[in-house]
N, C-alpha and C positions, 0 to 999 in steps of 0.2 A: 697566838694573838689574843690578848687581854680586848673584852669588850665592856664598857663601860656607856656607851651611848648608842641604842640605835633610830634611825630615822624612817618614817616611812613620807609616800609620796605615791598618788594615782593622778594618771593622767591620760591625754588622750580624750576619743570620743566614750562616753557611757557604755558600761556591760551592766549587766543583774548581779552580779556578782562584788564589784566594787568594796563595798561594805563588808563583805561575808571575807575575804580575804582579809582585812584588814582587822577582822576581829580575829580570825583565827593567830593571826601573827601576834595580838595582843593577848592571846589565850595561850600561845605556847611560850613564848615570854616569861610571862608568868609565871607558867609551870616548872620552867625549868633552870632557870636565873630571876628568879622576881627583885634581882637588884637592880637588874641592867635598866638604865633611864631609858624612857618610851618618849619621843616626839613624832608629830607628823607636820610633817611643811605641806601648807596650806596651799592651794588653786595649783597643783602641781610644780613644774620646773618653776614658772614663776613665784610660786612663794620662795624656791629654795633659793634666788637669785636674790630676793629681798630679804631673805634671812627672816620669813612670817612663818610662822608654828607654835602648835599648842603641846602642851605638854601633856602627857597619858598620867591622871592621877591613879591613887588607888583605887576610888568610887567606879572609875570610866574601868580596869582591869576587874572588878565584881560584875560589870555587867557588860562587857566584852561580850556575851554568848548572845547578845539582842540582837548585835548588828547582822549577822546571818539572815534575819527577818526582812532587812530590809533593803530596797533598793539605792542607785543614788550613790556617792560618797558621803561621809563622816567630813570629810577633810578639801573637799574641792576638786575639782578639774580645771589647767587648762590644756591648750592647743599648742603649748611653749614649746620649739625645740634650741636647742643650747647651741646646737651646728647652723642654726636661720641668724647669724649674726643681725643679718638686716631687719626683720620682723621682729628680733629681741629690742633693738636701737629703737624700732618705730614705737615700741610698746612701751617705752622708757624703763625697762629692766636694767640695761647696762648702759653704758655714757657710748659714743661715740670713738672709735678707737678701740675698747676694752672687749676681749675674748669673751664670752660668755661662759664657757668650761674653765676659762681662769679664775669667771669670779664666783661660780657654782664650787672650785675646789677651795677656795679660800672661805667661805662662807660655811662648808662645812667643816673646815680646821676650827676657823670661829667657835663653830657651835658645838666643839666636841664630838663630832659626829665620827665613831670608828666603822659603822655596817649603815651602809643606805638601802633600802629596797625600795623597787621601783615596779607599781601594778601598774601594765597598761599593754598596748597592742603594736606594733611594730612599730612605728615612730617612737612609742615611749623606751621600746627597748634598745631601738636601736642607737639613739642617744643616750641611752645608758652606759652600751657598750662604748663606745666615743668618749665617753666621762670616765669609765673606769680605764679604758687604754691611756686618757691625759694623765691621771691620778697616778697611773703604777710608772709611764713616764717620765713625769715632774717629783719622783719621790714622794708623793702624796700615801699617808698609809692607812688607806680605807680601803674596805671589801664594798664590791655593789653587785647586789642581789636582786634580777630581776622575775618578776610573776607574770604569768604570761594572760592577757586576754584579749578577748574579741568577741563581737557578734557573728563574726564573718568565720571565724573556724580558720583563719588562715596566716598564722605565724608558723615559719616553714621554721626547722622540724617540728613543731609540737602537733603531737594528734589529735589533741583535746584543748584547747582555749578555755578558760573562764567564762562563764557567760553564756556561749556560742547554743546551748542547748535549751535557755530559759528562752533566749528572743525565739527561736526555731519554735517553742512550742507556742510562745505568741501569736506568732504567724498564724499556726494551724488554728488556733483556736478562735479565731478571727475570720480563718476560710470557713470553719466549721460551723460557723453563726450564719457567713454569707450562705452555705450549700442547704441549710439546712431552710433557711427563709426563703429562697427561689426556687426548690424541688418542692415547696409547699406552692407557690405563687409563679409558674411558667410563665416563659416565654419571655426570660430576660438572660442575656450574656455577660455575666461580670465578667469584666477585667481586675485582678487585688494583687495593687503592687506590695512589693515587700523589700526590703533594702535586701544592699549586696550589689556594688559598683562593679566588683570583677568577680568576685565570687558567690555561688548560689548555693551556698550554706541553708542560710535560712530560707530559700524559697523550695530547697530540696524537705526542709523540715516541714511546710505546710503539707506536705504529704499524705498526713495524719489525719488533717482537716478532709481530707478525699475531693480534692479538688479533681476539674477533668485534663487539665494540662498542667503543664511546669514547665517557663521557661527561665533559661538562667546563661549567662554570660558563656559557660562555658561549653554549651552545646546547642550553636545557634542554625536554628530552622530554616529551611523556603520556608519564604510566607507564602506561598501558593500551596504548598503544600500543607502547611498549618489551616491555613483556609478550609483548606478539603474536608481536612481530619473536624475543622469544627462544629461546620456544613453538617457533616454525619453525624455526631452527637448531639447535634442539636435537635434533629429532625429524630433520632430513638428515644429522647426527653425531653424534648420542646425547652432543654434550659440547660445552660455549660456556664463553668469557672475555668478562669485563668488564671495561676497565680505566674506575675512575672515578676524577677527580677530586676530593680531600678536599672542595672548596667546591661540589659536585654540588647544585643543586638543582631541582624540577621545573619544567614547565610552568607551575603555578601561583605561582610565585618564593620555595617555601618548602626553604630550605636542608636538605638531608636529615641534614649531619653536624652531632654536636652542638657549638651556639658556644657555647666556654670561655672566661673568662675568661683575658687572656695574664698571664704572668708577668712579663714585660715590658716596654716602650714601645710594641713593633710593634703594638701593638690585639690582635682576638678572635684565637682560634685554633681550630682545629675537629678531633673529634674522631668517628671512629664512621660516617662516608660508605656503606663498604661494609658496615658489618654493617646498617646503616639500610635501605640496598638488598636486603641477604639478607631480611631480614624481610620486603620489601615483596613481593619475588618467592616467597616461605613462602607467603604470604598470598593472593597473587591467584593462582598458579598450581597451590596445590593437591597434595595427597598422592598422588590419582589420578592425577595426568599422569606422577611418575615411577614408579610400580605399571607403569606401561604398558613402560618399560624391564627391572624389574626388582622382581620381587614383595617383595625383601626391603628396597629405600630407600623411606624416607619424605622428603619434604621438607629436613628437617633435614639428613640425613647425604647428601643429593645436592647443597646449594649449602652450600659456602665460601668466604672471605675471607682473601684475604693483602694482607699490607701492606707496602712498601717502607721506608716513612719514611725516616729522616733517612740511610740509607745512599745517597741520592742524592746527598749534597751534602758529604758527607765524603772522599769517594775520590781518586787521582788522575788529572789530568783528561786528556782522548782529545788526539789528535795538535791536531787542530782548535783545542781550546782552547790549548792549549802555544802552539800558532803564532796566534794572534788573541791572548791575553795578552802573549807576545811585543808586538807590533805595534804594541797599543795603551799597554802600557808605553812601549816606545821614542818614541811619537808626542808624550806627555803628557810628554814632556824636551824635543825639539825644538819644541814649540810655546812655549817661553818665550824 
């Protein structure tokens, strides 16, 4: 297969890593065909449906090795999938009637596009795969090569996601501010939510931070029994962390944070985990128990909630990631 043009494209929700991929594939490019034309279609599938991309000069290929530094995309995200016919139509991408993988494959015959690659986390791939299965069915002769990321660590098989270890250290480093500011100033209970709808990737990586509990989607608790356990550490240091989980739910399989409606393709999204949990520990543990520290808290002003959000996934990303984005950029060019 003669290649002559290739294309890149991220999408999806934000990882740390975004950038650091993109540069590496602009770096091995380089190195090893500095002929082959470099584009990237811009706000993800929906640029590539509007046929919006910049072209990779020589200037941007000499300093390729900066984007590693930083977080973010070079080139845009969106929430596009090419199979949501109905949310492409709403979004005025394609007209009414027209396929969206017909007009993503036309769009890249247009644009010369022989190899597409595609950074992003199971919706970006998985509409990947969809694109390439229409492509090799319709005679369409492009290769699509996709990079795999996530915050959440969970694109089945990959053991390692892009990103997945920059937000994790986030997390901890965020619990580790909190543990360290209320083992100086007792007698408060944070709750510190952390994303992770179904999986507790990152609330497993607060770990670090040495928080006194971890809840997470995938190993859900008695609250009476969490109670107990917290009851007891509180009273050996007058002060406990929590780090839960956004998709935290109990023993009984009932989701503690509230599911919202997404704005987006990606499905629900969940709002409110840790203050769901402050009320639950208000509630069962009582006004007495902190009287017992300190005549003057009640309930209320002895547990709060912080929350990390989207600063996990926006930063730039730790050495680890630099060097695995690296790697698996470079691997996703020599495998063609």
């Amino acid at each position: 297969m003669t290649v002559r043009r290739v294309a890149l494209l991220t999408a999806g929700g934000l990882a740390p890593c975004l950038s650091s991929a993109v540069g590496a594939l602009i770096e091995r490019y380089t190195e090893l065909e500095p002929e082959i034309e470099i584009i990237g279609y811009l706000d993800g599938y929906a640029g590539l449906l509007g046929g919006r991309y910049v072209t990779v000069t020589p200037e941007d290929r000499e300093r390729a090795h900066l984007l590693h530094r930083f977080g973010g995309s070079p080139i845009g995200n969106s929430r596009v999938k090419l199979t949501n016919v109905k949310d492409c139509v709403k979004r005025g991408l394609v007209a009414a009637g027209q396929d969206p993988l017909h007009v993503a494959a036309e769009q890249l015959t247009r644009d010369g596009v022989d190899v597409l690659h595609t950074i992003g986390g199971d919706d970006t791939n998985t509409t990947a795969a969809d694109l390439a299965a229409y492509l090799h069915e319709n005679g369409y002769e492009l290769t699509v090569v996709g990079l795999p990321k996530t915050i959440d660590n969970d694109v089945v098989p990959i053991r390692q996601s892009l990103g997945a270890w920059t937000a994790a250290e986030q997390g901890a480093s965020f619990a580790r501010n909190i543990v360290a500011e209320h083992s100086s100033n007792p007698r408060m209970l944070i709750v510190h939510e952390v994303m992770g709808r179904h999986c507790g990737m990152i609330a497993l990586g607060t770990a670090y931070g040495q928080p006194d509990f971890l809840l997470i989607p995938e190993a859900p608790p008695r609250l009476d029994d969490l109670v107990e356990a917290v009851k007891r550490r509180f009273r050996q240091q007058h002060h406990a962390v929590i780090c839960i989980a956004e998709g935290f739910q109990d023993a009984e399989g009932e989701v503690r944070g509230q599911q919202l409606e997404a704005r987006d393709p990606a499905g629900v999204r969940f709002e409110g985990a840790a203050e769901s949990l402050a009320e639950i520990l208000r509630a069962k543990i009582g006004e007495r128990f902190f009287k017992e520290f300190s005549p003057h808290d009640t309930a209320r002003e002895a547990i709060f909630t912080r929350k990390v959000g989207h600063d996990q996934r926006g930063g730039r990303p730790i050495h680890f990631d630099r060097y695995h984005g690296a790697m698996v950029g470079g691997h996703a060019v020599d495998m063609l």
